[in-house]
N, C-alpha and C positions, 0 to 999 in steps of 0.2 A: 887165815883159817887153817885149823890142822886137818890132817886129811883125816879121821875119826869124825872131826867136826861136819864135813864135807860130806860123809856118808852117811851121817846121821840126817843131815838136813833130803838126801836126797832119796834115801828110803821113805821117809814121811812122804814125802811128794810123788815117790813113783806104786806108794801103797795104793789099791786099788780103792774107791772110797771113801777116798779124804781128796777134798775140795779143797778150795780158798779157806770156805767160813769154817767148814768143820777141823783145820788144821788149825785157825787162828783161836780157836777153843781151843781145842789142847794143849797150845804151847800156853795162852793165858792159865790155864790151870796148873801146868805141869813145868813152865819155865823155858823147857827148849828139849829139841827133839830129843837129846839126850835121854831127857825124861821122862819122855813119851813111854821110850823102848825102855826103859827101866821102870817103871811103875809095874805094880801087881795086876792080875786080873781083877783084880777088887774092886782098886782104884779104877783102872778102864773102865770097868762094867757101868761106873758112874758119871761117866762120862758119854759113852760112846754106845753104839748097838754092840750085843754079840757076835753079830758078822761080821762087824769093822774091829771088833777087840779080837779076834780071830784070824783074822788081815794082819792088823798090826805085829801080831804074835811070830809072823812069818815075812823074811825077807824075801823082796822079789828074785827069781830066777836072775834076771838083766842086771841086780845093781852090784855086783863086783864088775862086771864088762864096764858099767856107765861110770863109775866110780875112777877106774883105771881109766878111762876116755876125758874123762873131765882134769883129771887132777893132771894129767898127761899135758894139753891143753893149757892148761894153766901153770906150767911149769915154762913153756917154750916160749912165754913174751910177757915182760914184763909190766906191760899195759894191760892184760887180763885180768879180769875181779870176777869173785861170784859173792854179789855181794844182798848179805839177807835183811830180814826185817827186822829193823831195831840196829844195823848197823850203821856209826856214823856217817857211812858214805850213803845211805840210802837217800832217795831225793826228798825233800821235805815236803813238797807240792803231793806226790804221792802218796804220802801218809796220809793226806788229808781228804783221802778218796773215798770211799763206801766198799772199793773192793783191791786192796793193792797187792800185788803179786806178793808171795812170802821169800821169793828168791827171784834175782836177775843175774845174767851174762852178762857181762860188759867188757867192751874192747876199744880203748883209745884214751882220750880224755875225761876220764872218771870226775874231776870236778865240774863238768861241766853238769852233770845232775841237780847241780845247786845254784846256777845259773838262772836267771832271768828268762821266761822263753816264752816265743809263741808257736805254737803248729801252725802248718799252713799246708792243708791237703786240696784235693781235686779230684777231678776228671782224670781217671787211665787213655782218655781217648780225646784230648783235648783242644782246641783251638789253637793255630799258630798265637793269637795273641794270650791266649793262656797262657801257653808255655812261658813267654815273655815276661808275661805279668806277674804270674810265679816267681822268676827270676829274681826279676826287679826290685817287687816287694823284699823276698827272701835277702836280697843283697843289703839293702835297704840297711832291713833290722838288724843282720849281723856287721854291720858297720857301727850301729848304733852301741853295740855291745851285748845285741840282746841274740839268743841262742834261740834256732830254727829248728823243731822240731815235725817230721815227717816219719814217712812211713816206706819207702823207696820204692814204692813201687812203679811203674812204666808212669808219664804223663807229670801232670802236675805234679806229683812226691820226688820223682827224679831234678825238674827243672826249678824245685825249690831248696835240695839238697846243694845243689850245682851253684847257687846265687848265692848260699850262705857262706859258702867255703868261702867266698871273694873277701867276709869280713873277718873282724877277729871276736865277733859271738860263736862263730862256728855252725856245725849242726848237730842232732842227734837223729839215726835214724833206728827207730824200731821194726824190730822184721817180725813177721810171720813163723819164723822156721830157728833151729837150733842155727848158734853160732860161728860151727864148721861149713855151713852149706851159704853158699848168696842167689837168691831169689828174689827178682826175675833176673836169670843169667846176662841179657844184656845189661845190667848194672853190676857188673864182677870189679871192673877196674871204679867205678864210683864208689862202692863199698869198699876197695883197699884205701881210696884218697879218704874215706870217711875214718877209718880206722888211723890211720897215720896222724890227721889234724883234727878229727869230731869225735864222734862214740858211738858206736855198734851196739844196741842193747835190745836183749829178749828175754822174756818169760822161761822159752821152751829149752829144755835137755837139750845136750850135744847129739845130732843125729835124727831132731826131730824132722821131719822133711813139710813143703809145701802142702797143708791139709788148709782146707775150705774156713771149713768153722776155723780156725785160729785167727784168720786175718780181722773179722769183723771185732772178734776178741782184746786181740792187739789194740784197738783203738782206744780201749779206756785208758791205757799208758800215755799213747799220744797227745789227748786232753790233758789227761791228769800231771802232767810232767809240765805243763804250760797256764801261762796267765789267759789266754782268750787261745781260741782257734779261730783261723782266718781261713774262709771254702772261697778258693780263687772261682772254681768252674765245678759246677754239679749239673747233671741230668737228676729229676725225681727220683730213681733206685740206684741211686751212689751212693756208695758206702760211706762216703765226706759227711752226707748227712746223717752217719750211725755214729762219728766221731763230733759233728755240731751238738748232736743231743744229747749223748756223753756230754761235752762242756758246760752244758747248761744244767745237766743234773747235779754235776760237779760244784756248779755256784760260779761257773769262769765264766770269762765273756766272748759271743760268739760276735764273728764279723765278718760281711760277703760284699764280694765284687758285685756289682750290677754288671750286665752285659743286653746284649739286643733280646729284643721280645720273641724276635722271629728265632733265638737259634739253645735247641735242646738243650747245649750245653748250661745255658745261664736261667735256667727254668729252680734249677734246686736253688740258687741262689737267690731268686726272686723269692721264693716261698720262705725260707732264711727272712731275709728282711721283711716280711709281712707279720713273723711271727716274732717278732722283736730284735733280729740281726743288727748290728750296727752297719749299715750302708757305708762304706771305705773306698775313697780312687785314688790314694795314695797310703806307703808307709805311713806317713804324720800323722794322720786319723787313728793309727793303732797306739802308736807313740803318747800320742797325746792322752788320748781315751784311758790308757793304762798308769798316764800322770809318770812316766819313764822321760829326765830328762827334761822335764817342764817348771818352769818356776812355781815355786808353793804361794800361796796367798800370805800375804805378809801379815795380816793379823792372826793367823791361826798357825805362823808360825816359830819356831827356837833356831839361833844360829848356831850352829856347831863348829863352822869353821868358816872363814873366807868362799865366799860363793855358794857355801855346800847350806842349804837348811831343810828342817823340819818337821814334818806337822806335831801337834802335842802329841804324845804319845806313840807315836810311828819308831818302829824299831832304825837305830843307826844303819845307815846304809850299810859305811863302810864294816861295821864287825858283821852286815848280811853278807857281803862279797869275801871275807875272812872266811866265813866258815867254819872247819873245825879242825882244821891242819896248819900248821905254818905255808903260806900265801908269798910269793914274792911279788913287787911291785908292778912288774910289766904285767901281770897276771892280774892283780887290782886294777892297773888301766883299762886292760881288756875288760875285765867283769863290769867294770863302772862306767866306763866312758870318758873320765874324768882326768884332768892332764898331771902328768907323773910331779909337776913342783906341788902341784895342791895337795895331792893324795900325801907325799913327805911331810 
């Protein structure tokens, strides 16, 4: 991205008055923010209110500081992306949301957006066997090749980032806050391991700090970035279950721990499975469920190669684990699961 391109995109988004929806108008009418800020009052007028075409007219005070901050930022490692919508790095699962960000941060393993995943959030305040289970699960799937997607915050999000790293799906964690800042500070050195081997991704500007309403917001990435969400441990007013219902508006599939009757924590979960949760006591129940790794039914399905098949019409795996970059093999293994003579 050139940095003209960079501050086109981030004036749009720091205008006051333009939203998600009302920016994903404009760019469909006008092409891309370029446009935006070059079109006539005319053309806005037909688009937009007077107030917001008035807005528009005028760059914010902050965006040469934000501009400088960012491009700064993204100059000093070469693992930084700002990467927009419509961009081939953008995650595909995403696009296929109701409301998906028009710009993300991102810091570490940028293909892992395109990766296979599940979330897996919780309880902040959780059960030793929580944590555990968290773990567990989380190790589980990123052995399997499938990429763990969280939210890092204290409890459950921590102890399922922690379990992924073990494999080589990895994790991704989405924060709350601009990409300079790690919140909650006891995860400072868990978010450098995540940056170094998983991916750092947020919605918010450089500089955004810890504000309330963002986190529950964040959650539609979390879902949407993933094939199911698994809620290890909820009480009834967990946020787990602001990101379960996301999933399910999304069309994903949601999946909960059972735990004791007698204790708060497994209360959200129970209410999950009542309401059509997939009940899960191990990885393999998510594995399976999501058909990741499972033999295909032999009469509904096409060989494509030695071991590898499938269903009529189901996209090749392997050009889904390609991508849209040139891919090296260890990298196929990882994404696939699948042993390096067969992938050759």
């Amino acid at each position: 991205m050139e940095r003209d391109e960079l501050a086109a995109w981030l004036r749009l988004l720091e205008t006051p008055g333009v939203g998600g929806e009302r920016a994903r108008e404009l760019l469909a009418a006008l092409g891309s923010p370029q446009g935006v800020f070059e079109a006539s009052d005319e053309v806005l007028r037909g688009l937009a209110s007077p107030a917001l075409v008035r807005a528009l007219s005028q760059a914010p005070e902050t965006l040469d500081a934000l501009v400088e901050t960012t491009w700064t930022w993204l100059e000093a490692q070469a693992t930084r992306r700002v990467i927009t919508l419509g961009d081939p790095e953008y995650p595909r699962q995403l696009l296929e949301t109701a409301d998906p960000p028009l710009l993300l941060y991102a810091q570490g393993r940028v293909e892992l957006l395109q990766a296979d995943a599940v979330a897996v959030v919780g309880s902040r305040n959780p059960t030793p066997q929580g944590n555990d289970n968290a773990r567990s699960f989380a190790a589980h799937l990123s052995r399997a090749g499938i990429t763990v997607v969280s939210g890092l915050a204290l409890g459950i999000d921590g102890s399922a980032h922690k379990g992924a790293l073990e494999g080589s799906g990895s994790t991704i964690a989405v924060v709350g806050t601009g990409l300079d800042r790690v919140y909650p500070s006891p995860h400072r050195d868990l978010a450098h391991r995540i940056a170094e081997t998983g991916l750092l991704l947020s919605e918010y500007s450089l500089g955004t700090p810890p504000i309330s309403n963002n986190f529950p917001r964040r959650n539609r990435i979390i879902s949407g970035l993933s094939r199911g969400t698994l809620v290890v441990e909820a009480t009834l007013k967990s946020g787990s279950l602001i990101t379960a219902r996301l999933a399910a508006e999304q069309g994903r599939e949601v999946f909960a721990i059972p735990g004791s009757i007698h204790s708060p924590q497994s209360r959200g979960c129970h209410v999950l499975i009542k309401q059509g949760a997939k009940l899960v006591d191990g990885a393999e129940d998510i594995l399976e469920e999501l058909r990741w790794g499972q033999p295909r039914d032999d009469a509904a399905s096409t060989t494509v190669s030695p071991g590898l098949s499938l269903e009529a019409g189901e996209p090749d795996p392997i050009l889904q684990a390609l991508g849209y970059e040139p891919t090296t093999l260890d990298t196929l293994v990882a994404r696939t699961g699948w042993p390096m003579a067969e992938l050759s």
